[in-house]
ZAMARGU-4260 file (C-alpha; in steps of 0.2 Angstrom, whole numbers, plus 5000, padded with zeros to 4 digits):
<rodrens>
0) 4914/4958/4863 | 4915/4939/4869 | 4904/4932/4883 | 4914/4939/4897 | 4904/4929/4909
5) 4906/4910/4902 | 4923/4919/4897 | 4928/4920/4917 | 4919/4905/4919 | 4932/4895/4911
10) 4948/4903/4915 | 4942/4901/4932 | 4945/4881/4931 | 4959/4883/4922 | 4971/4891/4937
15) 4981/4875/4942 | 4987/4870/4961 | 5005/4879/4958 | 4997/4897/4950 | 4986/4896/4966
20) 4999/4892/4978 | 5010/4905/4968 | 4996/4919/4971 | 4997/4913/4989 | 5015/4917/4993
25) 5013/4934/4983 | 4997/4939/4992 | 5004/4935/5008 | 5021/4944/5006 | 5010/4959/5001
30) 5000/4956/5018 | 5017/4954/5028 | 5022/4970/5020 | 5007/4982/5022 | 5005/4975/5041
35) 5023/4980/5044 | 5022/4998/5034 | 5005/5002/5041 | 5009/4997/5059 | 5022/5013/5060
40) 5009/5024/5056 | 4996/5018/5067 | 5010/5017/5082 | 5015/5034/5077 | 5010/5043/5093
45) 5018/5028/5105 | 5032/5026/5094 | 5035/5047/5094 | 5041/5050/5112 | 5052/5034/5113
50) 5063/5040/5099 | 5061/5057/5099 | 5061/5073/5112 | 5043/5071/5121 | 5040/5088/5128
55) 5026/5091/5116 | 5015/5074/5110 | 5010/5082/5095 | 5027/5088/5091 | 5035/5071/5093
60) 5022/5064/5082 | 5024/5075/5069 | 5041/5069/5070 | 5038/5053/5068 | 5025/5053/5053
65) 5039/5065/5044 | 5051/5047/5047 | 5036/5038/5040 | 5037/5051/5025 | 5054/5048/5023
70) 5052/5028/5021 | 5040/5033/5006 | 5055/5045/4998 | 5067/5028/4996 | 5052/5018/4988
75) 5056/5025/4970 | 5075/5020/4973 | 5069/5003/4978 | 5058/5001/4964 | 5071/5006/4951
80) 5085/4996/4957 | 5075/4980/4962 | 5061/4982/4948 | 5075/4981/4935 | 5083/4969/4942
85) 5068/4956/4940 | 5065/4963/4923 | 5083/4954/4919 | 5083/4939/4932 | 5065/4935/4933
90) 5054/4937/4948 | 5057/4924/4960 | 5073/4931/4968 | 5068/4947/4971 | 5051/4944/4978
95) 5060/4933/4992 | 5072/4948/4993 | 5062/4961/4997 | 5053/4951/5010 | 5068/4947/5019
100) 5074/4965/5020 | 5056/4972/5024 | 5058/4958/5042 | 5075/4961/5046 | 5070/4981/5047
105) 5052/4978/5058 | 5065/4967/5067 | 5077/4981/5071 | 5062/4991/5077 | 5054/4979/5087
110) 5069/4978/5099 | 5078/4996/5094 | 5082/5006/5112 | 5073/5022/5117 | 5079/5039/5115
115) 5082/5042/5133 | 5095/5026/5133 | 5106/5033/5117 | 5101/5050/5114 | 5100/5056/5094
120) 5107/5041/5089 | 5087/5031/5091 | 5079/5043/5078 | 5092/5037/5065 | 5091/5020/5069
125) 5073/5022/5067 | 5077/5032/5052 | 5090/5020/5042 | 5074/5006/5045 | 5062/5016/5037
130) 5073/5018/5022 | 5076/4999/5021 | 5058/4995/5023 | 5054/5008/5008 | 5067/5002/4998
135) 5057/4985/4999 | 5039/4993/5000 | 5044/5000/4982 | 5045/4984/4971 | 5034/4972/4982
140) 5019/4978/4979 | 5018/4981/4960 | 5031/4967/4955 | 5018/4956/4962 | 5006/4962/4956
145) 5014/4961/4939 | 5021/4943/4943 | 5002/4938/4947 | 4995/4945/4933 | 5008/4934/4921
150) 5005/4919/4932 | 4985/4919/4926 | 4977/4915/4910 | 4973/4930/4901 | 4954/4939/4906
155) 4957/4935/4924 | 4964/4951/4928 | 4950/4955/4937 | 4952/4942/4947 | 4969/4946/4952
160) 4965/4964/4959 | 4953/4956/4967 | 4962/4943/4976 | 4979/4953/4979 | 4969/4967/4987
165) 4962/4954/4998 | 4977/4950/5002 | 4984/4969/5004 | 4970/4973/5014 | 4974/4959/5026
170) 4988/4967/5031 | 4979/4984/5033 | 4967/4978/5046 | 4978/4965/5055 | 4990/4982/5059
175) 4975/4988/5068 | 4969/4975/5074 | 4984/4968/5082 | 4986/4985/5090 | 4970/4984/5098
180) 4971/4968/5103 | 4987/4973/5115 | 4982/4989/5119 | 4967/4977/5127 | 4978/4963/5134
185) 4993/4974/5143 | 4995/4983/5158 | 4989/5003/5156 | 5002/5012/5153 | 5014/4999/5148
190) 5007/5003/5128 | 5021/5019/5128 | 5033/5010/5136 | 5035/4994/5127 | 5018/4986/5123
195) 5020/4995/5104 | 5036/4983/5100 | 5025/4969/5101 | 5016/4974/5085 | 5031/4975/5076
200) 5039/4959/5084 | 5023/4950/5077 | 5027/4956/5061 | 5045/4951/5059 | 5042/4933/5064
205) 5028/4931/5050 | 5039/4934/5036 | 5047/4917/5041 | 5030/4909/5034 | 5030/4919/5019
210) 5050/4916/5015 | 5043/4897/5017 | 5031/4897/5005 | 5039/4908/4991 | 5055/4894/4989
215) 5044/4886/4977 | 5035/4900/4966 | 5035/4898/4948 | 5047/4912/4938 | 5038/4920/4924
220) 5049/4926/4915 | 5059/4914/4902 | 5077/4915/4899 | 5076/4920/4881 | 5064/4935/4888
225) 5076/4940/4902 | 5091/4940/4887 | 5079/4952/4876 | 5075/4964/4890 | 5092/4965/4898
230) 5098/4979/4886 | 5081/4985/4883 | 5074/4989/4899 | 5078/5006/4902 | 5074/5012/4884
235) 5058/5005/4884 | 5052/5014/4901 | 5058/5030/4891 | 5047/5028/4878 | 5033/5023/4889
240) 5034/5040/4900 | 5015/5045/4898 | 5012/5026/4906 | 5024/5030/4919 | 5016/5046/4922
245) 5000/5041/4922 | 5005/5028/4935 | 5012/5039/4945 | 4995/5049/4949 | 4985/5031/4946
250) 4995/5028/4963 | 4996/5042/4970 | 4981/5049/4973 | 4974/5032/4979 | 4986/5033/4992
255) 4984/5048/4998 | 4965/5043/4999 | 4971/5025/5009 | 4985/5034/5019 | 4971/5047/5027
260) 4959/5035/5030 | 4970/5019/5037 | 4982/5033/5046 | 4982/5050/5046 | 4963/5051/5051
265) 4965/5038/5068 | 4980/5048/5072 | 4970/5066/5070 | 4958/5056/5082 | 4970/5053/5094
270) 4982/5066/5095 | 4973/5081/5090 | 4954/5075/5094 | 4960/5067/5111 | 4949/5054/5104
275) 4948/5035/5116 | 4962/5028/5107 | 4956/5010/5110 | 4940/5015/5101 | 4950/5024/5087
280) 4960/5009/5084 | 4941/4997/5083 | 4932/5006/5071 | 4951/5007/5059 | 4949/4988/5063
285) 4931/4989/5057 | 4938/4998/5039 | 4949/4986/5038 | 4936/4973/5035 | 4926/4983/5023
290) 4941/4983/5014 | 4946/4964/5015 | 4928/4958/5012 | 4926/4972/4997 | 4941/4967/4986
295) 4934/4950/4984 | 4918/4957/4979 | 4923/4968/4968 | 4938/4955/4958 | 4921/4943/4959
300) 4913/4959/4950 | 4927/4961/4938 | 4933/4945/4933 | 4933/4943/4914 | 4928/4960/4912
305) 4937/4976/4904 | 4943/4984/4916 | 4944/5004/4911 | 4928/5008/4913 | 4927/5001/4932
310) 4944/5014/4937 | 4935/5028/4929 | 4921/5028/4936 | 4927/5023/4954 | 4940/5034/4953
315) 4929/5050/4948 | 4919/5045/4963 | 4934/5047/4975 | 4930/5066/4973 | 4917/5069/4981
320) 4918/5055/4994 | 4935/5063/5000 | 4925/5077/5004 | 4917/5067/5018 | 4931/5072/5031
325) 4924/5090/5032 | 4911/5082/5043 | 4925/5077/5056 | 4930/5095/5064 | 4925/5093/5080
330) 4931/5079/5093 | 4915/5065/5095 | 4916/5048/5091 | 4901/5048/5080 | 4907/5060/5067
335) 4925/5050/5066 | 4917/5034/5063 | 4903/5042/5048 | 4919/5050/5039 | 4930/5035/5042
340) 4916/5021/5038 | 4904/5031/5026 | 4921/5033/5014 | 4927/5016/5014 | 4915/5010/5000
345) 4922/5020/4986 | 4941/5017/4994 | 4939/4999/4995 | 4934/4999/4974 | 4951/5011/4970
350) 4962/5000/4981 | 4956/4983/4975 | 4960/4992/4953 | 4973/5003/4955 | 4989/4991/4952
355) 4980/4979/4939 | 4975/4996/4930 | 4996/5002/4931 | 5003/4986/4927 | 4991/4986/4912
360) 5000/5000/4905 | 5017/4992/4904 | 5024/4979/4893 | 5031/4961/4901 | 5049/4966/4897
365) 5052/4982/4905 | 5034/4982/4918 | 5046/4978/4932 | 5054/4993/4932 | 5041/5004/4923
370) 5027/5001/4935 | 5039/5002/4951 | 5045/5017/4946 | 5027/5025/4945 | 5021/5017/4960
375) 5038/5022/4969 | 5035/5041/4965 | 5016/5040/4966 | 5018/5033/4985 | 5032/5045/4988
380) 5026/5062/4982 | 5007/5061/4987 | 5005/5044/4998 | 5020/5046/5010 | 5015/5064/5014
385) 4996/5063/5016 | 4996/5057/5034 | 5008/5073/5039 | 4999/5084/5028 | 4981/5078/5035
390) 4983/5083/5053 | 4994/5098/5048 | 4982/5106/5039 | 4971/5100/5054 | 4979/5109/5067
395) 4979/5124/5056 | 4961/5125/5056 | 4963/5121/5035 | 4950/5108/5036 | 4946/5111/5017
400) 4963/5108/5009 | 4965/5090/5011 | 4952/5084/5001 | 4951/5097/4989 | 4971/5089/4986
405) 4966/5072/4984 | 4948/5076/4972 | 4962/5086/4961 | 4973/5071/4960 | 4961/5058/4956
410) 4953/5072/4942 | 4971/5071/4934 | 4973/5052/4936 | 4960/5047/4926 | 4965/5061/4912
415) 4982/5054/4910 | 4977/5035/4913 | 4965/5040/4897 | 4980/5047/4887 | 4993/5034/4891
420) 4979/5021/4886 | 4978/5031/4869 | 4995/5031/4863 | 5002/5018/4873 | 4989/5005/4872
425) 4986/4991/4888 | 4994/4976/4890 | 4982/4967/4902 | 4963/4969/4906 | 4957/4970/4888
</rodrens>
C-alpha cells in the first residue's frame, strides 16, 4: 500500500484552474438541481391544496408527495436515454441539457395556475413538470459525478465525494432555507396562496448562472473513446448487471434514508404532528448544514484513501441510526429535532460516498448509462416512495416499519456492493 497521505498530498496541487472551475459548474448544476427537486417535497403541503381538491389537508398532500413519487418513476428513463447519449457524445452537452430542462420545468411551476382557476387540468400540469424534472434528475446527478471523477487525477476520488456532496447538500439546505426565509418575510397566510411560487421562481432563475458557467467545461471523453463505445455501450451494461444492481440498492437505500429525513419527516411534523411549521422548516435548515459542513470533512477524511472500507462501515451504521425515528411518535418539538439532528451524522457520511462508490463500479465507456440506470431505479423504487411511505405508515400507527425497510436495504447494499466488487472489479477509488 502507497502513502496514501503524501499520495493526496500531491494530487492535491496537481488539479489545474479549468479541472476546478470544471468541478464548479458540475457542483453547482447538482445544487441547482437538488434545490429544485427538494423544494416540491418540502412545499408539499402548500403546494397540495392549490393543485389539487383541499377538503382534506392530509389528503391533498398525500396527493401531492404521490406526484413527487411519480417524478422519481421517469428518473430511470432519463438516465437511460441521456446517460447513453453522453456515453457516445461526451459529457458536456448533456450536462447543459439537463440543466436547462430541470429550469424550464421549476419555471412552469413557479407561475402554473391553481386548481380552482382550471379544474383537473392543474394536477397534470404539475404532473407533466414532475416528469420533465425526473427525466433530468436521472442523469445529472451520477453523470456528474462520473464526469468529475475523470476530470481528477487518479486517488482523489475522495475528494470528489467530498466536494460534490458539498455541493448536493447546498441545494438540500438552501430548499429549506429559502422556505423559511419567506415564510418569515411574507404576509400570514399569503404562504398557501402564493408565497410557495417564490421558492420555485428562485430556483429557475439560478440555472441561468449555472448554464453560464458550464459553456466552458472540459469534455472527458475523447473522440476515439466516443467511436469505441458507440456500439458497445448497451453490451457492456449487460454484462455488468451485478454492478448495476448493486447500484441500484447502493442508491436506493441511501435515499430513502435522505428522502425521510430532508422530507418525509418535516412533512410528518407538519401535517400529521401539527408541528410550528416555521420551526419545522429551521431545524431541516439546521440538517442541511450538518450535511454541507460534513461532506467536506469527510472528502478531507477520504482523500487518497480506499474507499470500500469507509461505505461498508458507514453504510452498516445506517441500521441502527434509522431506528432513531421510533422516538418521534408523539407531537413535541423536542423529539423531532433528536430524531431529525441525532441522525444526521451517519446520513451525512452515506450521502457524501454513495455516488463515487457506484461510479466506481462502472467502466468509462458504458458508466454513463450503467450508473444512471442504477441510480435511476434506486431513486425510483425506494427514494421516490419513502416520503409517501413514511407518513403513511405514520398515520397507520406502523411506526415500526419504516426503519425496519430502510436497515433491510442498507444490509442488502453492502452484500451486493461486496459481490459486484468481486467479480466485476472497481474502476475508481483503488
Amino acid at each position: 500500500m502507497t502513502d496514501t497521505t503524501h499520495g493526496a498530498t500531491r494530487a492535491r496541487d496537481e488539479l489545474t484552474p479549468e479541472t476546478r472551475r470544471g468541478l464548479l459548474s458540475l457542483g453547482l448544476g447538482n445544487t441547482l438541481e437538488w434545490y429544485d427537486w427538494m423544494i416540491f417535497g418540502l412545499l408539499s403541503t402548500y403546494i397540495g391544496p392549490n393543485f389539487f381538491p383541499n377538503d382534506d389537508p392530509v389528503a391533498s398532500t398525500l396527493s401531492t408527495l404521490a406526484v413527487f413519487a411519480v417524478g422519481f418513476l421517469f428518473r430511470p428513463l432519463g438516465g437511460v436515454v441521456l446517460g447513453t447519449i453522453a456515453d457516445r457524445i461526451g459529457r458536456r452537452r448533456v450536462m447543459m441539457f439537463s440543466i436547462t430542462i430541470m429550469a424550464l420545468s421549476t419555471l412552469v411551476i413557479a407561475i402554473a395556475p391553481t386548481y380552482d382557476q382550471i379544474g383537473p387540468w392543474a394536477g397534470v400540469i404539475l404532473l407533466l413538470c414532475r416528469v420533465v424534472q425526473g427525466i433530468s434528475a436521472g442523469v445529472e446527478a451520477p453523470l456528474s459525478t462520473a464526469h468529475a471523477i475523470e476530470l481528477v487525477p487518479p486517488g482523489r476520488e475522495g475528494y470528489v465525494a467530498g466536494i460534490m456532496a458539498f455541493y448536493v447538500n447546498l441545494g438540500i439546505v438552501g430548499a429549506p432555507l429559502v422556505t423559511f426565509l419567506i415564510s418569515l418575510t411574507i404576509p400570514a397566510g399569503h404562504m398557501d396562496d402564493w408565497g410557495w411560487r417564490i421558492a420555485f421562481a428562485i430556483g429557475a432563475a439560478s440555472s441561468v448562472v449555472i448554464l453560464y458557467l458550464r459553456r466552458n467545461l472540459p469534455e472527458t471523453m475523447t473522440s476515439s473513446e466516443s467511436e469505441e463505445s458507440a456500439g458497445s455501450v448497451w453490451v457492456g451494461v449487460r454484462r455488468a448487471w451485478l454492478s448495476v444492481l448493486a447500484i441500484v440498492f447502493i442508491v436506493g437505500a441511501v435515499q430513502a434514508y435522505n428522502y425521510a429525513w430532508n422530507t418525509g419527516l418535516p412533512n410528518a411534523a407538519r401535517s400529521v404532528m401539527d408541528e410550528d411549521p416555521q420551526k419545522v422548516f429551521g431545524l431541516t435548515t439546521i440538517l442541511g448544514l450538518i450535511l454541507v459542513i460534513g461532506a467536506r470533512i469527510v472528502g478531507r477524511l477520504t482523500d487518497g484513501r480506499d474507499l470500500a472500507p469507509w461505505f461498508v462501515v458507514t453504510r452498516l451504521l445506517a441500521v441502527p441510526s434509522v431506528f432513531l425515528m421510533l422516538l418521534y411518535t408523539q407531537p413535541g418539538l423536542g423529539g423531532f429535532a433528536a430524531v431529525l439532528l441525532g441522525g444526521s451524522v451517519v446520513l451525512v457520511l452515506n450521502m457524501t460516498l454513495y455516488n463515487v462508490i457506484s461510479t466506481s463500479l462502472m467502466e468509462k465507456r458504458f458508466r454513463g448509462a450503467g450508473t444512471s440506470l442504477g441510480y435511476g431505479l434506486g431513486v425510483a423504487l425506494f427514494g421516490g416512495t419513502a416520503s409517501y411511505l413514511l407518513v403513511w405508515f405514520q398515520s397507520r400507527g406502523l411506526d415500526w416499519a419504516f426503519p425496519l425497510y430502510v436497515a433491510t436495504l442498507s444490509v442488502v447494499s453492502v452484500v451486493l456492493y461486496l459481490l459486484a466488487r468481486k467479480y466485476n472489479g472497481v474502476h475508481a477509488g483503488k
